[in-house]
N, CA, C and O atoms as CSV, one atom per row, in Angstrom:
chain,resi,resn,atom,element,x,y,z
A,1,UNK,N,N,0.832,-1.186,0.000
A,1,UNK,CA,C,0.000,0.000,0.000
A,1,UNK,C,C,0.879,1.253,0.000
A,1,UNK,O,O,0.908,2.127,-0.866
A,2,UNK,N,N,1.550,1.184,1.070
A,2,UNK,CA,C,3.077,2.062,0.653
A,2,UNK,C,C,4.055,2.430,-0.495
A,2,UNK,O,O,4.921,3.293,-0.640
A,3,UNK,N,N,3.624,1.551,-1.152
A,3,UNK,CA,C,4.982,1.531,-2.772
A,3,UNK,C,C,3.989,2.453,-3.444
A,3,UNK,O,O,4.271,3.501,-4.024
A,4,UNK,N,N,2.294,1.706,-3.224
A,4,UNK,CA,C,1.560,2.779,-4.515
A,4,UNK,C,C,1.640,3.788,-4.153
A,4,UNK,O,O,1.685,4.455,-5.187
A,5,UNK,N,N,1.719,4.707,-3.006
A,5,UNK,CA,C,1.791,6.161,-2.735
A,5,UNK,C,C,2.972,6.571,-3.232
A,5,UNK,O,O,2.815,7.605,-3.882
A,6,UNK,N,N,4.057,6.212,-3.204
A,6,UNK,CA,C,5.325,6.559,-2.932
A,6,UNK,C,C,5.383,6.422,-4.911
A,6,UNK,O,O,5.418,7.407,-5.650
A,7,UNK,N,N,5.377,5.146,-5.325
A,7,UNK,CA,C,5.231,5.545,-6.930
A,7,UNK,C,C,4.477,6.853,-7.843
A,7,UNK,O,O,4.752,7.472,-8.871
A,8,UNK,N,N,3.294,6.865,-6.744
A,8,UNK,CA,C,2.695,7.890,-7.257
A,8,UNK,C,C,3.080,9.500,-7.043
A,8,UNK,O,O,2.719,10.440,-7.751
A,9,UNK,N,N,3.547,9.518,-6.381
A,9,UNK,CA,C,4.038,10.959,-5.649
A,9,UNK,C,C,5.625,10.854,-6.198
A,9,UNK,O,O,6.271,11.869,-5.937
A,10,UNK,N,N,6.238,9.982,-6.790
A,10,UNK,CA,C,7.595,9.876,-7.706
A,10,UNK,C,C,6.786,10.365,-9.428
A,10,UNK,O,O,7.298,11.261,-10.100
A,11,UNK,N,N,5.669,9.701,-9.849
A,11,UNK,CA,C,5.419,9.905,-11.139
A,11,UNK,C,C,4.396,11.135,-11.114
A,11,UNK,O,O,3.905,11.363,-12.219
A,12,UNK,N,N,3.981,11.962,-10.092
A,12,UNK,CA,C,3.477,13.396,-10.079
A,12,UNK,C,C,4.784,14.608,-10.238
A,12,UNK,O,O,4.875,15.661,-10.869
A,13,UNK,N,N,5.826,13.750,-9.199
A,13,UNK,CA,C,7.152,14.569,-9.705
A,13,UNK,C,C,7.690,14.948,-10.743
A,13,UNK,O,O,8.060,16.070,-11.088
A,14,UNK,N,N,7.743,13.604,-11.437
A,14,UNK,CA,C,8.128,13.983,-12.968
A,14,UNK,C,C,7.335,15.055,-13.697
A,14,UNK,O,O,7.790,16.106,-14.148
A,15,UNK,N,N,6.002,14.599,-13.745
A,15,UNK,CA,C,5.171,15.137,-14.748
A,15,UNK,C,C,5.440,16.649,-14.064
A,15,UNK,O,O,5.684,17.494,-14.925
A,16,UNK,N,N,5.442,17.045,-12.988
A,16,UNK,CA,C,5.576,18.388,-12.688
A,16,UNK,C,C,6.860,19.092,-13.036
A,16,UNK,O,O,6.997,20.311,-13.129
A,17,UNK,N,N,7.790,18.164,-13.220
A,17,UNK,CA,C,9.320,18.557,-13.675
A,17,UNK,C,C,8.799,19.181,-15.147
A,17,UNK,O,O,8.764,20.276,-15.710
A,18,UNK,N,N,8.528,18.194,-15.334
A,18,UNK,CA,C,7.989,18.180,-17.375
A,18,UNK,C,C,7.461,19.677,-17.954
A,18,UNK,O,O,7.868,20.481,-18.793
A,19,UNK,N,N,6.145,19.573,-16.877
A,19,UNK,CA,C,5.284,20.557,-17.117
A,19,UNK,C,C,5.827,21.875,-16.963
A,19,UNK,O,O,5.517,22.856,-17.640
A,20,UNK,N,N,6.776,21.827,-15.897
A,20,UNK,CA,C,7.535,22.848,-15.581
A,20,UNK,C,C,8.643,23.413,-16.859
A,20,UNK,O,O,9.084,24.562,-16.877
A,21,UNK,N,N,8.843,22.779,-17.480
A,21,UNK,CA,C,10.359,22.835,-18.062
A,21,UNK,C,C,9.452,23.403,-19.479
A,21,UNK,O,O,9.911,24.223,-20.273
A,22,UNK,N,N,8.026,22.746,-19.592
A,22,UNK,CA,C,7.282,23.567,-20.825
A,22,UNK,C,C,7.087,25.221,-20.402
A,22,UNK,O,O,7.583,26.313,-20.677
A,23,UNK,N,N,6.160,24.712,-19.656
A,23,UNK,CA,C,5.966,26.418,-19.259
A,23,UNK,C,C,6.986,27.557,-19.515
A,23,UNK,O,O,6.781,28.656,-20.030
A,24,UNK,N,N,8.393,26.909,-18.920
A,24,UNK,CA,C,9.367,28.036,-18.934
A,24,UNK,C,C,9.610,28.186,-20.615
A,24,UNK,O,O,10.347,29.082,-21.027
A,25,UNK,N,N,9.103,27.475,-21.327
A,25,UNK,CA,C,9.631,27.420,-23.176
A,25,UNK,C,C,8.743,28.607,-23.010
A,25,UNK,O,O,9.190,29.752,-23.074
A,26,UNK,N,N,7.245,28.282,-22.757
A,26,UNK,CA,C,6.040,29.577,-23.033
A,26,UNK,C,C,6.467,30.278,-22.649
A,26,UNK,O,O,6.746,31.125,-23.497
A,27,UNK,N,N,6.814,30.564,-21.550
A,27,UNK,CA,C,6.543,31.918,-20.529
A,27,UNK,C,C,7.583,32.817,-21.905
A,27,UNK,O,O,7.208,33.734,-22.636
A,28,UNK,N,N,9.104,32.042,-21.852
A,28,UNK,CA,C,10.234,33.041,-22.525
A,28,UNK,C,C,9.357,33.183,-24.031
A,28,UNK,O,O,9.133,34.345,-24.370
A,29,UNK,N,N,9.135,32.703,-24.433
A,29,UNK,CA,C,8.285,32.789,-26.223
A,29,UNK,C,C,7.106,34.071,-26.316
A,29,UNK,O,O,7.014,34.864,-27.253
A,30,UNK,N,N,6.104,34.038,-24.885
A,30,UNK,CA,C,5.381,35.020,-24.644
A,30,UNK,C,C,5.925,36.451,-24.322
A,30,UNK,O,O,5.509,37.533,-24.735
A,31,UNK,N,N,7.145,36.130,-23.329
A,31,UNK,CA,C,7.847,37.443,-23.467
A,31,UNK,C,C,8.391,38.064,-23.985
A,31,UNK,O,O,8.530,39.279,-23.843
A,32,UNK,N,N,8.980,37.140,-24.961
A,32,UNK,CA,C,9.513,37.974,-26.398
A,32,UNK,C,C,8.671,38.661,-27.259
A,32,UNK,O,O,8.943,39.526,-28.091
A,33,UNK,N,N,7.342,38.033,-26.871
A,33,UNK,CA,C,6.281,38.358,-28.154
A,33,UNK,C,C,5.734,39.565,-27.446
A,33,UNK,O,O,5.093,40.342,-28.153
A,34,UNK,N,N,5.944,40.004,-25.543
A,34,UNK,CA,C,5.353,40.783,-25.235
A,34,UNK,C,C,3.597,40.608,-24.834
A,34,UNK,O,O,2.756,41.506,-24.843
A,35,UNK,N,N,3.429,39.371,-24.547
A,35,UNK,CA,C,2.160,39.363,-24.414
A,35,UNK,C,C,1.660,38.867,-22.929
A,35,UNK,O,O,0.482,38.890,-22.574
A,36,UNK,N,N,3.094,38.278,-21.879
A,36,UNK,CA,C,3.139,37.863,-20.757
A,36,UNK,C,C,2.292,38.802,-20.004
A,36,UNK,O,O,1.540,38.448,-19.096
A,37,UNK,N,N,2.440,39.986,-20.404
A,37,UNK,CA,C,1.959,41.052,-19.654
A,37,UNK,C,C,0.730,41.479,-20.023
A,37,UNK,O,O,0.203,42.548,-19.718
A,38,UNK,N,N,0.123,40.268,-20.949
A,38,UNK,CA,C,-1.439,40.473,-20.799
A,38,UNK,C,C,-1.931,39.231,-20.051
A,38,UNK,O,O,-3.116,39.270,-19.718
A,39,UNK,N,N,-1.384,38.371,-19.797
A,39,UNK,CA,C,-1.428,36.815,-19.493
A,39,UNK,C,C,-1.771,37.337,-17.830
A,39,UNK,O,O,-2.768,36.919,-17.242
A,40,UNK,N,N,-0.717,38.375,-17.142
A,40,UNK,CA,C,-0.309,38.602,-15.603
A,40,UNK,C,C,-1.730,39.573,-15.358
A,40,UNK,O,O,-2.512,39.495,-14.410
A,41,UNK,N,N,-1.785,40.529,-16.566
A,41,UNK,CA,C,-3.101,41.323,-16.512
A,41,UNK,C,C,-4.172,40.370,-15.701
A,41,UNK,O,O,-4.464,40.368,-14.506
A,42,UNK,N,N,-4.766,39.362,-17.059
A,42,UNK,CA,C,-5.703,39.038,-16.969
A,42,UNK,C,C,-5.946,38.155,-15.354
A,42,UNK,O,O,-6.887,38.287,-14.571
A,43,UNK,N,N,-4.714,37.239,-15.238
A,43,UNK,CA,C,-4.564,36.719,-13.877
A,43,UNK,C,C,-4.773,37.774,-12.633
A,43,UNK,O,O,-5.327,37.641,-11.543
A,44,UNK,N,N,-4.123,38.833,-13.230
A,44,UNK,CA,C,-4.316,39.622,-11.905
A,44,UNK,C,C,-5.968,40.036,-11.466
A,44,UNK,O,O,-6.528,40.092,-10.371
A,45,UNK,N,N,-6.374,40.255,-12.677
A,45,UNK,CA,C,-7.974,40.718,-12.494
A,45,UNK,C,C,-8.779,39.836,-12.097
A,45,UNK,O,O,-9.788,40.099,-11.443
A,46,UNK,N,N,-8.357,38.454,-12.517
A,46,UNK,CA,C,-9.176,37.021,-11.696
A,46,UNK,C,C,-9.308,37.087,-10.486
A,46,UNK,O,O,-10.304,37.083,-9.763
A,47,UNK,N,N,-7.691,37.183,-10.193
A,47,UNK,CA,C,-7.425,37.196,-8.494
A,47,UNK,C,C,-8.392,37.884,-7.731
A,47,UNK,O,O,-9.229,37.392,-6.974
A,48,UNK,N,N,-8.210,38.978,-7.985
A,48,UNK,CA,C,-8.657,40.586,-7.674
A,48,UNK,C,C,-10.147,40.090,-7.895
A,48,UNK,O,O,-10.732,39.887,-6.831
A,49,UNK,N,N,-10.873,39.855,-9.007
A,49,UNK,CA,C,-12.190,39.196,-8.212
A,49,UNK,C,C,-12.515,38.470,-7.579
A,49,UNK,O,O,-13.604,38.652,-7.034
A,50,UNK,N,N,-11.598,36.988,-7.236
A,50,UNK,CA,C,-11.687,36.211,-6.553
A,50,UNK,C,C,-12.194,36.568,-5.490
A,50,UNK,O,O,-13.391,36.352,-5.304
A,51,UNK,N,N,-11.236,37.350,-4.299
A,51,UNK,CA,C,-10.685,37.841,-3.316
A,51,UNK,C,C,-11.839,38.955,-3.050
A,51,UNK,O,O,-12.167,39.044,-1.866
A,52,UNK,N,N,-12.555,39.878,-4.022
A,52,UNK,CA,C,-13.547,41.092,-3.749
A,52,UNK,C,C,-15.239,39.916,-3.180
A,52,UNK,O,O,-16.184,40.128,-2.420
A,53,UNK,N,N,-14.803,38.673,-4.113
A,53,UNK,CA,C,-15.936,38.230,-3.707
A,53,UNK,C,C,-15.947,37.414,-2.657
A,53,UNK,O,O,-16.883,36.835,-2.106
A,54,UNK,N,N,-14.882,37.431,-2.456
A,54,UNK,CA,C,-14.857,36.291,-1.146
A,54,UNK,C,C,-15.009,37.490,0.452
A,54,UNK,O,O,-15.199,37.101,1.604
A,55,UNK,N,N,-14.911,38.381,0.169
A,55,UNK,CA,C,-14.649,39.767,0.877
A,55,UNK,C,C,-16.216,40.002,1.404
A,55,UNK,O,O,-16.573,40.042,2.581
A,56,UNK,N,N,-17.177,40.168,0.049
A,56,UNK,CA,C,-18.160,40.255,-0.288
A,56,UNK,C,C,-18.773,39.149,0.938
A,56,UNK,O,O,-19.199,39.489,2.042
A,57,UNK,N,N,-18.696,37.974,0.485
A,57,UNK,CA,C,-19.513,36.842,1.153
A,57,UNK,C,C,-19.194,36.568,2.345
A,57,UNK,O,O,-20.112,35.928,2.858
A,58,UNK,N,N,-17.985,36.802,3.348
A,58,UNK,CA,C,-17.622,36.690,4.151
A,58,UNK,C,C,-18.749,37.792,5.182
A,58,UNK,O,O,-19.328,37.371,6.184
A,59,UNK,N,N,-18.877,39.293,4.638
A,59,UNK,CA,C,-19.371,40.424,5.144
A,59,UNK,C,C,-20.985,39.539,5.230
A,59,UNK,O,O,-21.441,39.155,6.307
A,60,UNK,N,N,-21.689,39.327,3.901
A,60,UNK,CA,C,-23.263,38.830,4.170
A,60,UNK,C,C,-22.695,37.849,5.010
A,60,UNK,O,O,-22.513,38.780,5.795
A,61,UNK,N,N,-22.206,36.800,5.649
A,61,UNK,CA,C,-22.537,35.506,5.832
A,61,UNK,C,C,-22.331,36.556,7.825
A,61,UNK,O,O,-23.264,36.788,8.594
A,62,UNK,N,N,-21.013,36.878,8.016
A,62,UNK,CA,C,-21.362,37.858,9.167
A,62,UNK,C,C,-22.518,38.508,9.631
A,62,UNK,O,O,-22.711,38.516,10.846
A,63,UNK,N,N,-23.530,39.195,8.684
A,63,UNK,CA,C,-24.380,39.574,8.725
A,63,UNK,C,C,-25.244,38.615,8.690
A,63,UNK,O,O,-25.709,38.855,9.804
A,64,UNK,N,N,-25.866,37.693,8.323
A,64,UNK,CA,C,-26.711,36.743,8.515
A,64,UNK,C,C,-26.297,35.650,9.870
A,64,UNK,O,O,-27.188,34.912,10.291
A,65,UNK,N,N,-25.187,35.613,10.377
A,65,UNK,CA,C,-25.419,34.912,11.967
A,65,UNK,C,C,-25.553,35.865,12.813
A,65,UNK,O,O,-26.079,35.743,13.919
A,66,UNK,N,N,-25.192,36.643,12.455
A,66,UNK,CA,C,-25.402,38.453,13.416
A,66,UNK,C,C,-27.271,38.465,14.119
A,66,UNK,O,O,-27.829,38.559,15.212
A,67,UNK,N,N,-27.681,38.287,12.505
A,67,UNK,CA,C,-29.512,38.059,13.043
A,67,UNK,C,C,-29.979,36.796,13.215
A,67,UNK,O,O,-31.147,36.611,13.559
């Protein structure tokens, strides 16, 4: 039961090595092209709603054990 965890958390490694080693091809290809900095934009504005709405729901849900 031990080997399958341990195989598995060895072959998540890799693939994250992998995945990793692509990304960095994109990331440099996007920055040459200048477009990373719409990529960080758009991430940033996700975030930034994420976080307004979680802000948001935290305040009603306060307010609703309040009454």
């Amino acid at each position: 039961m031990k080997a399958k965890y341990t195989l598995v958390t060895i072959l998540v490694l890799l693939l994250t090595t992998t995945i990793a080693q692509a990304q960095t091809e994109m990331a440099d290809t996007m920055r040459s092209n200048g477009k990373i900095y719409v990529v960080v934009a758009v991430l940033a504005t996700i975030f930034a709603g994420i976080f307004a709405y979680l802000i948001y729901l935290d305040r009603k849900l306060t307010k609703a054990e309040k009454s």
